[in-house]
N, C-alpha and C positions, 0 to 999 in steps of 0.2 A: 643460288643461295643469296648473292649481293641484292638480285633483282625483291625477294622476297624480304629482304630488310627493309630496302627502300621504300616498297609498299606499306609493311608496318607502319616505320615513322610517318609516312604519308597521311596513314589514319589516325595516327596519335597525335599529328600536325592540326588535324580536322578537326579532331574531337574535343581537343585544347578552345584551338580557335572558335567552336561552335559555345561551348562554354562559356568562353569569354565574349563573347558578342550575346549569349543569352541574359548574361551577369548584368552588362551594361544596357540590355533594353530593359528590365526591371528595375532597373534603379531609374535611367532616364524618362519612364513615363510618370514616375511620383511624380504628388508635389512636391514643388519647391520653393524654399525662401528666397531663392535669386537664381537668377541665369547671367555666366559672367558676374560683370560689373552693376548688374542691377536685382535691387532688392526690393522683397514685397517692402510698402509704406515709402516708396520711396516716389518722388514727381516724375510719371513717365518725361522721356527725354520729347522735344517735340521734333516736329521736322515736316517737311511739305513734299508730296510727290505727285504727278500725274498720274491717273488712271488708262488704260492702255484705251479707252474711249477719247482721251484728252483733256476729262475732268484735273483742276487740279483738288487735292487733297492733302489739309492741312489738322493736325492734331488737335489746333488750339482749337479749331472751329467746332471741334463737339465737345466743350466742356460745358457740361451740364447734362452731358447724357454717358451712362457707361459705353466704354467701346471694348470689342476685342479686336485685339490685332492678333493675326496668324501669318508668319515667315514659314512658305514651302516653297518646294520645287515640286513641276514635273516628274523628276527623276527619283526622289525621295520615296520610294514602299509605305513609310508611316504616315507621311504628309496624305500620301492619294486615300487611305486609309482612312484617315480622320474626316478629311473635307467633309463628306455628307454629312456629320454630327455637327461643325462648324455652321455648313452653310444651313442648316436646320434653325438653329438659331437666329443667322442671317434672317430666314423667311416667317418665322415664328416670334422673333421681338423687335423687331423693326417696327416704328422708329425709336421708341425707347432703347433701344440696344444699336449701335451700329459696330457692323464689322466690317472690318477693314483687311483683304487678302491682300498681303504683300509678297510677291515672289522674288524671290533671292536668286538674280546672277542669268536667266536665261534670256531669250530675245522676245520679244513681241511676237513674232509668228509662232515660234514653241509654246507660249503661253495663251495664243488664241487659238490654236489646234490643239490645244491641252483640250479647253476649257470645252470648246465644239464638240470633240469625242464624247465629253463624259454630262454632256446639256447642261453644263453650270451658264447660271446668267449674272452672278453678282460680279459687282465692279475688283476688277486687279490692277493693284498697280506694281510697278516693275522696281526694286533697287536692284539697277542694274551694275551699281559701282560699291555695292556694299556698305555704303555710308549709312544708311537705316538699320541694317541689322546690325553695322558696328556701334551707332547708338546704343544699340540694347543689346547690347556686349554678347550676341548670338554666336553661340561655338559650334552646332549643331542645327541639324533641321528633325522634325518641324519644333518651333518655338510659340508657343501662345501666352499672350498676357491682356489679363484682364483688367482693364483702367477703370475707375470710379467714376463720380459724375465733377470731382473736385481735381482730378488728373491723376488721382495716386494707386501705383500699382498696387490691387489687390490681390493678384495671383498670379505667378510664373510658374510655368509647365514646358521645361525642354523633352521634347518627344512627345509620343503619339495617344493621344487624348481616347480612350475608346469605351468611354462611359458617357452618355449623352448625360443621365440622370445628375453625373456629378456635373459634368459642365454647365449644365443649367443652375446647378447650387450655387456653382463659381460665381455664376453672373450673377443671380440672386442676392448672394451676399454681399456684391458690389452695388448693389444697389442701397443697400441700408449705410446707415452712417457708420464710420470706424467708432467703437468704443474708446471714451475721453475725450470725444469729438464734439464742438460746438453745432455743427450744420444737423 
């Protein structure tokens, strides 16, 4: 009898929890007005990293072009999920588009045996001290934001992006001027 309570709660434990991790991937893959401490219209934060090639890469150097920046892991379900729509972009609006894959917190050998597994070729770089995703007040993976040609974030997306169609909108509409805007 005790054994069969325990199973109960066990399943009403599950079902709870399945709920609530459903709850919160519906809400986290909206858009968003901000992630953290960052808000759509607001100057992406800048910052400089190496590329696990040894490229360095710096923010400021693509003002004048929109960028996306994408924060995954390896380990992330929705990050592996998304990449192929990301890197679609990557291959499809380049150079007018640059994306930037910054992975959050693993080593170099993980993220080039990531990368080998699955025949990605676009450049990664690594915050491996969390200083870039604390920039962009990243609570969560994956995190995407789309910067304009003037630095200003036009869209933040914490979670997993699975609408290519929209995402190409995102970029799209980065590319035109904000309304009340001089440029």
């Amino acid at each position: 009898m005790k054994r069969q309570r325990w199973v109960a709660l066990l399943i009403i434990a599950a079902l709870i929890a399945a709920g609530v991790w459903t709850i919160i991937q519906s809400r986290s893959s909206e858009e968003k007005e901000s992630v953290g401490a960052i808000h759509v219209g607001a100057t992406a934060p800048i910052f400089e990293l190496t590329t696990i090639q040894g490229q360095k890469v710096r923010l400021a150097d693509y003002k004048g072009q929109v960028v996306v920046i994408n924060f995954w892991a390896s380990w992330c379900g929705p990050c592996v999920q998304e990449m192929p729509l990301i890197d679609r972009i990557h291959q499809t609006q380049a150079p007018e588009v640059t994306t930037l894959f910054i992975n959050v917190g693993e080593s170099k050998g993980t993220v080039v045996d990531y990368l080998e597994s699955q025949h990605f070729s676009f450049p990664v770089s690594i915050d491996i001290t969390g200083k870039v995703s604390g920039l962009y007040g990243i609570t969560g993976l994956p995190a995407t934001f789309i910067i304009d040609e003037s630095g200003v974030i036009r869209r933040a997306v914490l979670g997993e992006i699975t609408d290519y169609s929209q995402l190409e909108s995102w970029v799209e509409n980065a590319k035109s001027p904000l309304e009340g805007s001089n440029s």
